[in-house]
C-alpha positions as CSV (number, residue, x, y, z in Angstrom):
1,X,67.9,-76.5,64.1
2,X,70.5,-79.0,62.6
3,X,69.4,-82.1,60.8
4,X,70.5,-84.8,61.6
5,X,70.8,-86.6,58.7
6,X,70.8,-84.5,55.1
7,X,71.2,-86.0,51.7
8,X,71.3,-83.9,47.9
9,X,70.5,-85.7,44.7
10,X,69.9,-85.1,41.1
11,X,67.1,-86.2,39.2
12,X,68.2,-88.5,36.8
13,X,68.2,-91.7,35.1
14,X,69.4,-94.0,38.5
15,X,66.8,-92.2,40.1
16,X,63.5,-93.0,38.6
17,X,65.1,-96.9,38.0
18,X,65.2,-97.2,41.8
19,X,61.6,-95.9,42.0
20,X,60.7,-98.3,39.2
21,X,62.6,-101.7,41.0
22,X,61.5,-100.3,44.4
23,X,57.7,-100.3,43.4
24,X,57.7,-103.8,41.9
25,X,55.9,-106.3,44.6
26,X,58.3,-109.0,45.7
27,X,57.4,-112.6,45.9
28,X,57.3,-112.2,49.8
29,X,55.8,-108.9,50.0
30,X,52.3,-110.3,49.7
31,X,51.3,-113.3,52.1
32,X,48.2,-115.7,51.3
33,X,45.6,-115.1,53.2
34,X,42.3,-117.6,53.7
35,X,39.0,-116.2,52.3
36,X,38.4,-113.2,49.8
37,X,41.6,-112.1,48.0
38,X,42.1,-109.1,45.6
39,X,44.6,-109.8,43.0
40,X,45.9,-107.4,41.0
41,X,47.8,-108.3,37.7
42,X,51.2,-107.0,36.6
43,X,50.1,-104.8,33.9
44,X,48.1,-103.0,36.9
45,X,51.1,-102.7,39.1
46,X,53.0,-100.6,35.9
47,X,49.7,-98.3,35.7
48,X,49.5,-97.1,39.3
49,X,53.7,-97.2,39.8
50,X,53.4,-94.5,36.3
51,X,51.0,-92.6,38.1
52,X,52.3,-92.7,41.4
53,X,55.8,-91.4,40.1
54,X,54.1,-89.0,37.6
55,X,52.0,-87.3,41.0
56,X,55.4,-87.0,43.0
57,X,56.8,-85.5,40.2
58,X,54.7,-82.7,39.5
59,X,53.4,-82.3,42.9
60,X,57.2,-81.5,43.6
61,X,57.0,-79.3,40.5
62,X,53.7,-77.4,41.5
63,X,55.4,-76.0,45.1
64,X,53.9,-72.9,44.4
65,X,50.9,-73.7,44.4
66,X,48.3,-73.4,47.0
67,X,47.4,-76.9,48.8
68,X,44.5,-78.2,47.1
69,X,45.3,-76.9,43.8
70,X,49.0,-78.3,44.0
71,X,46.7,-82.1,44.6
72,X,44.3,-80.8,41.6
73,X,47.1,-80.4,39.4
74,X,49.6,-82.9,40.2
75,X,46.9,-85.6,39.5
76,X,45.4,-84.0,36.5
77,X,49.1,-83.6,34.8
78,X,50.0,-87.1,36.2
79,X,46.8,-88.6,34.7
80,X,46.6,-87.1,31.3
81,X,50.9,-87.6,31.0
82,X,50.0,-91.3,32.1
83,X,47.2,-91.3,29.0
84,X,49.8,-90.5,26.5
85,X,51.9,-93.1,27.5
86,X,49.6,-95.7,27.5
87,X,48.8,-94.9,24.4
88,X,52.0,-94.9,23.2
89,X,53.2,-98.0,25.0
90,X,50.1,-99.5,23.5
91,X,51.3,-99.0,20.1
92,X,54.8,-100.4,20.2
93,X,55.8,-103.9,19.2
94,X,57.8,-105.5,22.3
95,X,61.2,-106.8,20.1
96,X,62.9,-107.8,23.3
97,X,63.4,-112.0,24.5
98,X,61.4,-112.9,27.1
99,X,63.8,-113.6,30.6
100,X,65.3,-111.9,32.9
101,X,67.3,-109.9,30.4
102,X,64.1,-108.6,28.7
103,X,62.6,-107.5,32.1
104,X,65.6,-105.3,33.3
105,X,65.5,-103.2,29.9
106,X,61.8,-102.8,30.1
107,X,62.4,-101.4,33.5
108,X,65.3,-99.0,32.1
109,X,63.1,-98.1,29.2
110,X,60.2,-97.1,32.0
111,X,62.5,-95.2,34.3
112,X,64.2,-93.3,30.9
113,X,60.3,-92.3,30.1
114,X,58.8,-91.3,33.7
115,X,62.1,-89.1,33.5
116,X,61.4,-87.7,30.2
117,X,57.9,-86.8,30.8
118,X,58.4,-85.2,34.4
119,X,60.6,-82.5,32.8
120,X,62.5,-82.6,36.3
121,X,65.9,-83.8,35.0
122,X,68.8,-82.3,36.0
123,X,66.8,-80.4,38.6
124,X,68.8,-80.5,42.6
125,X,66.9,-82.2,45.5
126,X,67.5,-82.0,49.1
127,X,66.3,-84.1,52.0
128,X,66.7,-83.0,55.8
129,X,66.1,-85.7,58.2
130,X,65.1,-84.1,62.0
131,X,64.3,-86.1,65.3
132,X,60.3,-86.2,64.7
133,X,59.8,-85.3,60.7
134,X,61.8,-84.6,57.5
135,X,61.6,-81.8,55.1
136,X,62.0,-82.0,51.2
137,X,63.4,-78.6,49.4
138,X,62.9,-79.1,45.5
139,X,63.4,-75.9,43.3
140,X,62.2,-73.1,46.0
141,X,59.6,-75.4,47.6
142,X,59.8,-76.6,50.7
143,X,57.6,-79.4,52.2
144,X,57.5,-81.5,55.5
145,X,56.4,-84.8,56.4
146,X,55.8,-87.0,59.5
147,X,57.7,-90.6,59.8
148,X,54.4,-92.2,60.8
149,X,52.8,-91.3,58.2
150,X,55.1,-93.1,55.7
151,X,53.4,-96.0,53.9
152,X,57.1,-98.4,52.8
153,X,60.8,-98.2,52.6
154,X,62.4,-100.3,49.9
155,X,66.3,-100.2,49.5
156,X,67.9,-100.4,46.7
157,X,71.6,-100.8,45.3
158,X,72.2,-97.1,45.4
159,X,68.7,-95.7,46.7
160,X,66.8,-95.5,49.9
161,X,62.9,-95.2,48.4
162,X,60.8,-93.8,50.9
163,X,56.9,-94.4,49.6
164,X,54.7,-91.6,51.3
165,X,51.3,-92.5,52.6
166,X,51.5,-95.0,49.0
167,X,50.8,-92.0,46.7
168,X,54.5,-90.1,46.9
169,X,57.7,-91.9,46.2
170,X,61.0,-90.1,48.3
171,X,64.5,-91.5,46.7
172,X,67.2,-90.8,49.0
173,X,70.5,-90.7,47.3
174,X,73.2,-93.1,49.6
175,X,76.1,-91.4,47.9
176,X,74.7,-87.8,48.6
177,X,74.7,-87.6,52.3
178,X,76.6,-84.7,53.3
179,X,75.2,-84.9,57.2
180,X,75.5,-88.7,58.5
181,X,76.0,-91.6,56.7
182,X,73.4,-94.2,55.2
183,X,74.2,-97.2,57.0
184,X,73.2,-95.0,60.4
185,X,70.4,-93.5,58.2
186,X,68.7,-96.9,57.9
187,X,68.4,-98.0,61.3
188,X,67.5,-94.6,62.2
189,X,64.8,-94.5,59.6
190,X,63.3,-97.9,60.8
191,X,63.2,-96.6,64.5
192,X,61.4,-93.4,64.1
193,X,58.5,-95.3,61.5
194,X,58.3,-98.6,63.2
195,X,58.5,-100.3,59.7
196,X,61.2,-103.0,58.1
197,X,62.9,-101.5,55.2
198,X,63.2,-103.8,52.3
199,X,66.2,-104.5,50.1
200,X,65.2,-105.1,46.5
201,X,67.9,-106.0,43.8
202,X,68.0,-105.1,40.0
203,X,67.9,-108.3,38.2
204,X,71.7,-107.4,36.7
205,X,72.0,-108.0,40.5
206,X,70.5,-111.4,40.6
């Protein structure tokens, strides 16, 4: 059966940036709430977007692998990569301003790392879109997913981000459609999951 939508990207710098802007809460994306709330700081939001694009990474690496032990290993790599990090990060002496400037190369400095460290640049990636799930094929793997069970959408300048069940981030290249075309893409992708997608701007776009 055709697709009917298909994109094929590269994993590279842009990549992982849109990951890294698209996983930033926006002011608006959280709403106050009367009672109990649960607040988690910045510094948290960095640890579990690390992890989060660390487990996509090698759980896209680990196809081979049987189910559970693809899981096992794609959060045991993801954790101990996401320790060394930390440690590192932990060690370096910030020498950038504080402002808006500051916060954009701190972003490109994360995505150049989560790229470094997934040892997946360079490699091809292809996304088939179908009437009731898609299917992502990454170096001989192959593995499907259902629309309802995505978690977000975030759109970027150049990047769709699809955020699976909030564990898995999906980027979905605009320019690399080679079946349909991404302005069609979006509505089509808001239809068949019943959720807003949300465009979020570098701050060179601001």
């Amino acid at each position: 059966m055709e697709p009917l939508y298909a994109v094929r990207s590269t994993y590279n710098e842009a990549m992982y940036m849109s990951q890294v802007l698209a996983s930033t809460p926006t002011k608006n994306a959280v709403k106050k709430k009367k009672g109990f709330q649960f607040h988690i700081s910045g510094q948290t939001w960095c640890d579990l977007l690390a992890l989060v694009v660390l487990f996509g990474a090698f759980y896209l690496l680990f196809g081979q692998f049987q189910q559970d032990a693809r899981v096992s290993q794609s959060l045991m790599s993801a954790v101990a990569t996401w320790a060394v990090l930390k440690y590192t990060n932990r060690n370096r002496k910030k020498t950038a301003k504080p402002g808006t400037g500051a916060k954009a190369q701190e972003q490109k400095r994360q995505a150049q790392t989560l790229l470094m460290n997934s040892g997946l640049s360079g490699t091809k990636l292809t996304i088939r879109f179908y009437d009731d799930e898609f299917e992502v094929e990454n170096s001989g793997s192959l593995t499907s997913y259902r629309y309802e069970g995505i978690a977000w959408i975030k759109e970027t300048a150049d990047y769709i981000v699809i955020f699976w069940n909030q564990s898995l981030a999906i980027p979905v290249e605009k320019a690399g459609f080679y079946r349909g075309r991404a302005g069609q893409f979006l509505t089509f992708l808001e239809k068949r999951c019943g959720k807003t997608i949300e465009k979020v701007r570098s701050y060179e776009e601001v």
